[in-house]
TORVO-447117 format. One record per residue: residue number from 1; residue in three letters; x, y, z of N, C-alpha, C, O in turn. Coordinates in steps of 0.05 Angstrom, whole numbers, m for minus. Example, Ala and Ser with C-alpha at 12.3 -4.5 7.8 and 13.67 -1.06 7.14 Angstrom:
% TORVO-447117
    k    r    n_c1    n_c2    n_c3   ca_c1   ca_c2   ca_c3    c_c1    c_c2    c_c3    o_c1    o_c2    o_c3
    1  ALA     264    m114     156     246     m90     156     264     m66     156     285     m66     169
    2  SER     257     m45     142     273     m21     143     258       1     157     268      23     161
***
This chain:
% TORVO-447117
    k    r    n_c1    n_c2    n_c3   ca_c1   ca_c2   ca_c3    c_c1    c_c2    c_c3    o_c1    o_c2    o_c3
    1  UNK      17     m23       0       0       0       0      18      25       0      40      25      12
    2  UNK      10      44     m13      25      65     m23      27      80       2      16      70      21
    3  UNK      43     108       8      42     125      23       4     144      22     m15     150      36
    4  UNK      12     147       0     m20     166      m7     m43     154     m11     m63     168     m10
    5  UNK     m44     121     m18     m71     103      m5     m75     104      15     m99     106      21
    6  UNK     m52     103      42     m54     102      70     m58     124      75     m70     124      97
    7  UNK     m56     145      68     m61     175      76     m96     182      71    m112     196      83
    8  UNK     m97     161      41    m129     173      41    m148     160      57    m165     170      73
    9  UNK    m143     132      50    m161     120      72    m163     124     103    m181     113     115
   10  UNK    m142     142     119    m137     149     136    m161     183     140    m177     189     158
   11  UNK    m153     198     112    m173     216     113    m203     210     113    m219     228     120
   12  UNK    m216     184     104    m236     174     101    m241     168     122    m265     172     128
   13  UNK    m229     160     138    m244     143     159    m244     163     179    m259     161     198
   14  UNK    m226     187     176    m238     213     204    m257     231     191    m270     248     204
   15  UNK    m261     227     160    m279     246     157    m309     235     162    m327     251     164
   16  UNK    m315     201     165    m334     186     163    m338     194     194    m360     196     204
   17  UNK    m316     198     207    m324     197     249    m334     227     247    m355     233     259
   18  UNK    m319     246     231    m334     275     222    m369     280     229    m381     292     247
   19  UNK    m378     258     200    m398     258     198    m425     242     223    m448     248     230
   20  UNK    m408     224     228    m423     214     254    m424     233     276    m445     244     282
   21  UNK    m414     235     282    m411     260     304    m422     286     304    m430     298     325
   22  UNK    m424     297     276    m448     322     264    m471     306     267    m487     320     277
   23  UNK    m480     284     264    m504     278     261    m510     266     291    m533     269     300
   24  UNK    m491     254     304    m499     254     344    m502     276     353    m522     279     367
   25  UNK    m489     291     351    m494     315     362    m502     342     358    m500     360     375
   26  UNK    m507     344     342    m521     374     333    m553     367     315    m561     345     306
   27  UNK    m562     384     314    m590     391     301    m582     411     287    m562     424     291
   28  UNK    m606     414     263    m603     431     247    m606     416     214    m597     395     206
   29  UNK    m623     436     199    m614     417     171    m593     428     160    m587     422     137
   30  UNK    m578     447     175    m544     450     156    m529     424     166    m513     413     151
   31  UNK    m533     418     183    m524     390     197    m523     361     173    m503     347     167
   32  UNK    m559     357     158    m551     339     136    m547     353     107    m552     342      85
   33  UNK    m539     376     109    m518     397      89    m501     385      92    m498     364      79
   34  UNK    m483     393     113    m450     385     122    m444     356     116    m425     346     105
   35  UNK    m464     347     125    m463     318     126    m455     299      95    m439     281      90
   36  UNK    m478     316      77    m469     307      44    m448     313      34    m436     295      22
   37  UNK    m436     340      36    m417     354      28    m395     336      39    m377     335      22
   38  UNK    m389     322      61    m366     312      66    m369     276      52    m350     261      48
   39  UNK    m392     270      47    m403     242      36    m388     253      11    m369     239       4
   40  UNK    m393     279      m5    m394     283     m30    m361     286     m37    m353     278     m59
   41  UNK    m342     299     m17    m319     305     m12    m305     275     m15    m287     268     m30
   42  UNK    m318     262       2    m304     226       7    m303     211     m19    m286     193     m21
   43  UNK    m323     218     m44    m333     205     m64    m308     212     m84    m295     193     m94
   44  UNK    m300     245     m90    m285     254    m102    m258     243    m100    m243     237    m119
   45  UNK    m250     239     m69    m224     221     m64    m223     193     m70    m208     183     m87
   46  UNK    m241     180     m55    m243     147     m71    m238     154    m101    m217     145    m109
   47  UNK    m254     170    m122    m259     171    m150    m222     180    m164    m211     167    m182
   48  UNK    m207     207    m146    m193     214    m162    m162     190    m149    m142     186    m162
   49  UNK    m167     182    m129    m138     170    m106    m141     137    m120    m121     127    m131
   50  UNK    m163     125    m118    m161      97    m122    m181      90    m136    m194      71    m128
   51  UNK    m189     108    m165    m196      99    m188    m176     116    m205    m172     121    m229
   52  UNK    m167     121    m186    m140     136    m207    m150     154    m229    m143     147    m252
   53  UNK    m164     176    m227    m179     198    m242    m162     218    m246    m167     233    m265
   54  UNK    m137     225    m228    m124     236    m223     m99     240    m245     m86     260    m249
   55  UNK     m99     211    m260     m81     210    m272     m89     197    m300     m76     181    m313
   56  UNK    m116     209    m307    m126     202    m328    m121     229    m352    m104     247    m351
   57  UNK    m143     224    m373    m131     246    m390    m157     274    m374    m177     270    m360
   58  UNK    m147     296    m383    m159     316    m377    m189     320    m386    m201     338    m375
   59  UNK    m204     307    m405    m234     298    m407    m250     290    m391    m271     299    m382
   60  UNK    m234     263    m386    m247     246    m366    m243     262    m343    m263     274    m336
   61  UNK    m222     266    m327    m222     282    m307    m240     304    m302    m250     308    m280
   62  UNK    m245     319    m325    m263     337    m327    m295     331    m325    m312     346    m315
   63  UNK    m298     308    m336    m328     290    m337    m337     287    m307    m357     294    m296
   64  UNK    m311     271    m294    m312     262    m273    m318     288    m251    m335     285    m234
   65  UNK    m306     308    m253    m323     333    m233    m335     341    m238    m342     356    m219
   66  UNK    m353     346    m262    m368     352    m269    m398     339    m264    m420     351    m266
   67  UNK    m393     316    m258    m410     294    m255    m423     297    m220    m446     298    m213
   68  UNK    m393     299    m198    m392     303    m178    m408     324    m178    m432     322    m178
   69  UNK    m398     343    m178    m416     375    m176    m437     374    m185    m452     387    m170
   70  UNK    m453     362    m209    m485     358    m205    m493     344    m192    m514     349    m181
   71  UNK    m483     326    m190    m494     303    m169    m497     311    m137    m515     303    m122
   72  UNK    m472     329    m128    m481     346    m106    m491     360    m105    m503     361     m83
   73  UNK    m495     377    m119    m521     406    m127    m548     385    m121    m567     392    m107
   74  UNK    m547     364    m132    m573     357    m138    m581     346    m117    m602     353    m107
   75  UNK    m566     328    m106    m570     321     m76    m585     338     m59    m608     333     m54
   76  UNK    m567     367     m46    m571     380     m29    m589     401     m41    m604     414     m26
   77  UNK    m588     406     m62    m626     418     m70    m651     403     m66    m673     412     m69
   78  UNK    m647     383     m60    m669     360     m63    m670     361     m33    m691     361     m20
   79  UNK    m654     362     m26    m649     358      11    m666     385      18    m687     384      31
   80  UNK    m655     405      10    m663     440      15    m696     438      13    m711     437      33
   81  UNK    m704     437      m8    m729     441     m22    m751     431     m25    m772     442     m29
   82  UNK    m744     395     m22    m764     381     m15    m782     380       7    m775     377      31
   83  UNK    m805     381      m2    m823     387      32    m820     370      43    m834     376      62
   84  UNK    m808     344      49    m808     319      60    m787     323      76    m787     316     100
   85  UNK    m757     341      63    m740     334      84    m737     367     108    m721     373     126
   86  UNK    m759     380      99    m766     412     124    m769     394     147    m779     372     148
   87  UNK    m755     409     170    m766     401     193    m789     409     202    m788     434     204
   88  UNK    m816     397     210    m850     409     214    m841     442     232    m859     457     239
***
């Protein structure tokens, strides 16, 4: 295992105790904001660290955040806006 696999999976797994911990302890719906954004953050590293996106050609790379960033927009608008996820 590389230096920078162990480094990421290392960032994954405190950003995952991150998210547990925003969601034990605090209220709020910026709370499952924060919460995606670091899901969405974790996705980008698995995608660019160990699918190796990082070191692809500049298209794909480009596909590939591009993809991320709607996919998070779309998430946390859906989250925002939907009457289902308002707190009553």
């Amino acid at each position: 295992m590389t230096r920078l696999f162990f480094l990421t999976w290392l960032f994954l797994s405190l950003a995952s105790l991150l998210s547990w911990w925003l969601d034990a302890s605090m209220q709020g719906v910026w709370v499952g904001t924060a919460v995606l954004f670091v899901a969405f953050f974790k996705a980008r590293m698995v995608l660019m660290v160990f699918m190796e996106v990082r070191d692809a050609t500049p298209l794909l790379r480009w596909v590939c955040e591009a993809w991320l960033g709607i996919a998070c927009t779309a998430v946390i608008a859906t989250y925002w806006f939907a009457p289902f996820s308002l707190p009553g």
